[in-house]
N, C-alpha and C positions, 0 to 999 in steps of 0.2 A: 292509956288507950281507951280502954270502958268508958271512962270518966269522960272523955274529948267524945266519947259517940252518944253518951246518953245525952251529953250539951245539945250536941246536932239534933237531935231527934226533939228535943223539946222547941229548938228553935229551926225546925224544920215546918213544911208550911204542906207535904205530902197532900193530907188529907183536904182542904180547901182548893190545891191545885187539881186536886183529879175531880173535886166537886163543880169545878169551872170548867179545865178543860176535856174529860173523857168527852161530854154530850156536846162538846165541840167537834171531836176526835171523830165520835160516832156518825154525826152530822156531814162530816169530810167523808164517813168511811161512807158514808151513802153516795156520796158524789161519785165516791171513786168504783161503787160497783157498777154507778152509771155509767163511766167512760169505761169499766173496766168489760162489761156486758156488749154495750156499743159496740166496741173492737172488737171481741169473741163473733159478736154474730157476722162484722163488714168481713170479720176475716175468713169467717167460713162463703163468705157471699161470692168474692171477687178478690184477687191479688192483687186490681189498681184498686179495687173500694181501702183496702187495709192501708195501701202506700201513701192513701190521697187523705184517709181523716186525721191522720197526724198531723204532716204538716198544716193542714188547713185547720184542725181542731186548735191545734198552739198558736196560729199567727191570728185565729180569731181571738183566743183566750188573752191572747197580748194585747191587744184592744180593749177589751171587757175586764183586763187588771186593772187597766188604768183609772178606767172611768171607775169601777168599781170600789179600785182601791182609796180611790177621794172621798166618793160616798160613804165608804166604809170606815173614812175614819174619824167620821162622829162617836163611834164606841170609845174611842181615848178622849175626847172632849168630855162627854156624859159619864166615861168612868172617873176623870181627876173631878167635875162636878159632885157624882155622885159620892166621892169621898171627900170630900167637903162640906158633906151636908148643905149643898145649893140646888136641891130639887128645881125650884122657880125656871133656873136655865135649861134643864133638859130639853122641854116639850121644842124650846128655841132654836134649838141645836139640832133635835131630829128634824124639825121643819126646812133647816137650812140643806141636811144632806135629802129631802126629795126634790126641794127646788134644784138642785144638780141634776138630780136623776131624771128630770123631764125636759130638759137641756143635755143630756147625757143623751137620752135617747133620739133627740135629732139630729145630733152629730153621730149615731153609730147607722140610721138610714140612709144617711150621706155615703156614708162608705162601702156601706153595702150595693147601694145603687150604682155609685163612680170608680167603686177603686180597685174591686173583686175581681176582674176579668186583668186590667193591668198589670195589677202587682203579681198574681201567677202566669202570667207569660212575662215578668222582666225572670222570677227564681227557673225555668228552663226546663221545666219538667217534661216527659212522653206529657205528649198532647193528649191521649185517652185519662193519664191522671191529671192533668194540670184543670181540664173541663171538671172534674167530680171534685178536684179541689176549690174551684169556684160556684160551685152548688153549696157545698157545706158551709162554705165562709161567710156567705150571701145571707144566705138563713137564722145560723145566730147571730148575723149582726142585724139583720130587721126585727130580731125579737130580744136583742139585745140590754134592751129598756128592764125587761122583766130578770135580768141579770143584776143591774146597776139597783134596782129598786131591793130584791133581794138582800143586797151588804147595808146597803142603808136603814132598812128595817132589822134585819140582827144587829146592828151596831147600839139598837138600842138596847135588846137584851145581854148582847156580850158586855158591853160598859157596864150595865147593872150587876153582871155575873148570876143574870138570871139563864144559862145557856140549854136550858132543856127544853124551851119552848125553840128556839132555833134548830134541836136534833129532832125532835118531832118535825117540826117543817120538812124538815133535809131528807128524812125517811119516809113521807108522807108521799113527797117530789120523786124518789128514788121507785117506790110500789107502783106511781103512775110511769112512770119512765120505763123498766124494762122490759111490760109484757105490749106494750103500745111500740117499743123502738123494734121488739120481731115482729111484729105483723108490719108495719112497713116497711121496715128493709124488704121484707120474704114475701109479702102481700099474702097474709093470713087473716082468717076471719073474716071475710070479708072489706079489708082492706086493702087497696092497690098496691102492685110490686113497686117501692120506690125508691130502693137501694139507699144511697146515704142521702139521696135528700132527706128518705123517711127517718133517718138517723138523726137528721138535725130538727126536724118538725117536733119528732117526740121528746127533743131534748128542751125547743121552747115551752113544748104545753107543761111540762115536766117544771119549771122554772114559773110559769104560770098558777102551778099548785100550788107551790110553795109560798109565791107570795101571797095567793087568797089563804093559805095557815098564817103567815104573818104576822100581815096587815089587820086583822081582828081583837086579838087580844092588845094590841095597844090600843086602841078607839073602846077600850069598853070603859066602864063606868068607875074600874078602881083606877087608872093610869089618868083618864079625864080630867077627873077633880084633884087628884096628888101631884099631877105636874100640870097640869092647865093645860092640857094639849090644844083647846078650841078655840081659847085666850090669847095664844101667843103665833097663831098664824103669820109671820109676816115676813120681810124679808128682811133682816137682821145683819147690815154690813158690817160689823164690828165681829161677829162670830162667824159670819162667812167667808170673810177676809183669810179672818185665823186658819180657818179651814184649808182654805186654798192654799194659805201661807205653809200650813205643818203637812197638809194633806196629800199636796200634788209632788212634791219632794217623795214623800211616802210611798206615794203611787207607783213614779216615777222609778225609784230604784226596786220595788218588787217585777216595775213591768220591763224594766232592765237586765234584770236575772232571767225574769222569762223570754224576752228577745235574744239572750246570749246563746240559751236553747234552742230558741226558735230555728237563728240562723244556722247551729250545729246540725240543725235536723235537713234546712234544706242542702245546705253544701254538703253535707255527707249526701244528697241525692244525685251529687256529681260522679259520686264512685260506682253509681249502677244501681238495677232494682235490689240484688240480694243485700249487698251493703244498708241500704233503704229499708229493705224489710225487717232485718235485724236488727239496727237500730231504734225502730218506729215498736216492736213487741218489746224490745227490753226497755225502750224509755214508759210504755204502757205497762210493766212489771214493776219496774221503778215506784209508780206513783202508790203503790203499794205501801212506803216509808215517806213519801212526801206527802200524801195530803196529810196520815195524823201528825207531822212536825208542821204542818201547816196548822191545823186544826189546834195544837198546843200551843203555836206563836198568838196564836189568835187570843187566847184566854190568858197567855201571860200579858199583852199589851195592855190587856184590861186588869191583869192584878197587877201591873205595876202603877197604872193610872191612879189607882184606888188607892194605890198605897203612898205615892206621891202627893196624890191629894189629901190625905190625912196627916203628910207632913211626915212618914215613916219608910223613909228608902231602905230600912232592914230589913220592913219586911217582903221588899221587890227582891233581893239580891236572894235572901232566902227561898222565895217560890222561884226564882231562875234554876238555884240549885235542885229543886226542889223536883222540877221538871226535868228538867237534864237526866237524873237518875231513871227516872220512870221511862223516858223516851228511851233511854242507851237500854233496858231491859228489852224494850221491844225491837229494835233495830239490830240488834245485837242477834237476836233469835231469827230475826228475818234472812240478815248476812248470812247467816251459817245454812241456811235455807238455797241462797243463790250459790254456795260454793258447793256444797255440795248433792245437790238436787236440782242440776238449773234444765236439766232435757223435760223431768216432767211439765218442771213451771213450765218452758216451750211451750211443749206442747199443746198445754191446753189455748195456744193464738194461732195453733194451724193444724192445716185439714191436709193428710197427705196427698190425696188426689187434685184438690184444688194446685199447692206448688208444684207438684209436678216433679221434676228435677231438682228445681230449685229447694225443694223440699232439706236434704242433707246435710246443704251447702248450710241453709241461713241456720240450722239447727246446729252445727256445730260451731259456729259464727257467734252467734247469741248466745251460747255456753261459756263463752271466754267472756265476752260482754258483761253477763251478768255477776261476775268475777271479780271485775272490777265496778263495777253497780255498787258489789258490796262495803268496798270503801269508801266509797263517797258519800253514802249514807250515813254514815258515821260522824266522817265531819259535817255534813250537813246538819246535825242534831244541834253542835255547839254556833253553828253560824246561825238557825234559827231563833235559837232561845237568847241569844245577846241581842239580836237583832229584834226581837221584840219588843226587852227591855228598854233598848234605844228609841223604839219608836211608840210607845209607852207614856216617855219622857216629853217626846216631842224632838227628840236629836235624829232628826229625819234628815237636814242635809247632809250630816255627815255619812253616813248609811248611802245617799246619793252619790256623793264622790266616791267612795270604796267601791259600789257596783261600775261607777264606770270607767274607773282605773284597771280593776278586776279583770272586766268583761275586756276591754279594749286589748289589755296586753298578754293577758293569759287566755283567752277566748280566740276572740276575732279575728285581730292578727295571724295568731297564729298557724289557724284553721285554714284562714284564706289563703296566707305564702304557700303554708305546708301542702294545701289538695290542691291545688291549682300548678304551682309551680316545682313543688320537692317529692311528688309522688305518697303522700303523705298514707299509711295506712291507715284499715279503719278503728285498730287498737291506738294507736298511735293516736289518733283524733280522740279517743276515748281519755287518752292518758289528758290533756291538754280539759276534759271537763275536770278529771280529780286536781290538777293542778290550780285551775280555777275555783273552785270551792275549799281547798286549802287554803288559797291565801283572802279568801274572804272571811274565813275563820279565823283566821291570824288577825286579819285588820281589825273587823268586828271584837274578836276576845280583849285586845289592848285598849281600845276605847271603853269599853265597858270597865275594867280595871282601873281605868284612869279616873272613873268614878265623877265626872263630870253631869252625867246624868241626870244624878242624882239632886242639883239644885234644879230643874230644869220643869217648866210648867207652860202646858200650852192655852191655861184659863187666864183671866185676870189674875192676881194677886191680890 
């Protein structure tokens, strides 16, 4: 038994994984004190500000994965380059995911302009939320460029597994974001009262910082001459291709997971504001365990890239496990957090005088919720970290197909018959997410096993 652990530990890859992904982790955890501060303040503001940045925060987000998520995934191109020692292709590779990103961002003004007021009057929301839900949506997607620009410039540092200049960015974005998102929600400081608009404004300029941290240290003079960044301007169909080819598959099933949420969030809006409101603070508790499995998927895609590219799938399968352990420490502590302590967490997303009444209801409500929050976070650890290494590889359709078998028959379906037609409750819609993210981890875990992966290169040869 000794013997079988002191193996693991020598072929264990801990230390290189927390060197990649913690200042990934931390970098997410910035993000997430920004949404997690936003909601604190819309909640203390208004009870349709809290009901309306949810949904509109996620159906924007679902937009801005996509796009994001294509541009973001030059860090797997740049990390199987970079572990091949083919520097020459990087500079080519980044240049392809900004020519996305400035094409990215006229198709997110489009949407903002035409499809904002539409598409929250087809989801049926009270008309006083359904208006603030088209304020918020509106906004990040006019500033949504500076989102798409964002993944595309850390993709260069994650592929390299240089990821501390991306958590500096992310913390940088996070200092400007929360004391700018109260003064305009609240109109302090001389700032106008402007409720979640001002929630959305501070979250572009906020997104703005970050990419002015970015964008600099690649244009400086050591990155220049090592990979020719000024040299290789051009527009590159052979790698853009590829991109689109391994990328929008990639995109596509991340931004599939998040529409499977999405829609959970608006048809649970069918059950009433209290249902709505516990729902919308527990899934904003939640991302307390999602963004750092996010923030770790992120830095394994890139050690597996690297490791792929060097022709050594022992050592991706290792930093998978490697991660896994470290994530289940933390989630594991978080769980025991929502079972038993979930009125404080509450708490801290509501004001008693603001709910009113409603005050007890949603508080006992979201006590059960996060109950079961606690399971899914669990599996959620092993579907992210497989689902890394798959897209890592480049086995992004497959990851495609599983979200939308996943979502269709354990999601969707089932949400729609159930609240619409079978009285469905709002535990009972809860159960149908842990059901869904089980059998995403069952799909994901066999495919990874099946070790197919592992031949698998989204470079040339």
């Amino acid at each position: 038994m000794f013997r079988h652990w002191h193996s693991w530990l020598r072929k264990s890859r801990y230390r290189e994984v927390s060197r990649v992904c913690v200042p990934l982790v931390t970098g997410m955890a910035a993000t997430t004190v920004m949404e997690f501060t936003d909601r604190i303040f819309l909640s203390h503001y208004s009870v349709n500000a809290i009901s309306a940045v949810v949904p509109a925060g996620v159906t924007a987000f679902l937009v801005l994965s996509f796009l994001g998520g294509v541009a973001g995934y030059v860090s797997v191109f740049i990390a199987q380059y970079h572990g091949a020692g083919r520097f020459e292709k990087i500079g080519v590779t980044l240049w392809q995911g900004l020519f996305f990103t400035l094409l990215s961002g006229l198709i997110l003004l489009c949407i903002g302009l035409f499809v904002s007021t539409p598409l929250f009057e087809l989801v049926g929301h009270e008309r006083d939320v359904r208006l603030l839900e088209g304020y918020y949506f509106t906004i990040l997607c006019q500033g949504g460029i500076l989102h798409v620009a964002i993944q595309a410039l850390s993709g260069f540092f994650t592929g390299r597994g240089m990821t501390r200049a991306v958590m500096i960015a992310n913390i940088v974005g996070m200092v400007t974001n929360v004391p700018l998102n109260y003064a305009l929600i609240n109109g302090l400081w001389g700032f106008p009262e402007l409720g979640i608009r001002g929630a959305g404004i501070a979250t572009v300029v906020a997104w703005g910082v970050t990419v002015m941290c970015l964008a600099p240290p690649i244009f400086s003079i050591r990155f220049r001459d090592e990979i020719k960044l000024f040299q290789t301007i051009r527009i590159d169909l052979d790698i853009l291709g590829r991109l689109l080819k391994y990328g929008v598959p990639g995109a596509l099933q991340f931004s599939l997971d998040i529409f499977a949420f999405t829609f959970f969030i608006l048809i649970v809006g069918r059950m009433g504001t209290i249902p709505l409101a516990a729902t919308n603070i527990v899934i904003s508790i939640s991302s307390l365990a999602f963004m750092p499995a996010l923030g770790f998927s992120f830095g394994m895609s890139s050690l597996t890239g690297q490791a792929l590219g060097r022709g050594k799938p022992q050592e991706a399968r290792a930093a998978a496990w490697s991660g896994i352990h470290i994530l289940m420490v933390y989630t594991l502590s978080l769980g025991t957090l929502f079972v038993f302590t979930p009125e404080f967490i509450i708490e801290m997303f509501m004001d008693a005088d603001e709910m009113g009444a409603n005050y007890e209801s949603i508080l006992q409500m979201g006590s059960v919720l996060l109950g079961i929050v606690a399971i899914y976070i669990l599996l959620d650890v092993f579907y992210m970290i497989f689902a890394a290494v798959l897209k890592g590889a480049g086995d992004t359709r497959f990851l495609l197909t599983a979200i939308a078998i996943a979502s269709l028959f354990c999601m969707l379906l089932p949400l729609f018959v159930g609240i619409n037609y079978m009285g469905m409750t709002i535990y009972t819609a809860w159960t149908c997410v842990v059901f869904f993210i089980g059998t995403l981890c069952l799909l994901v875990s066999l495919r990874y096993r099946g070790g197919k992966w592992e031949k698998m290169l989204v470079i040339e040869k």
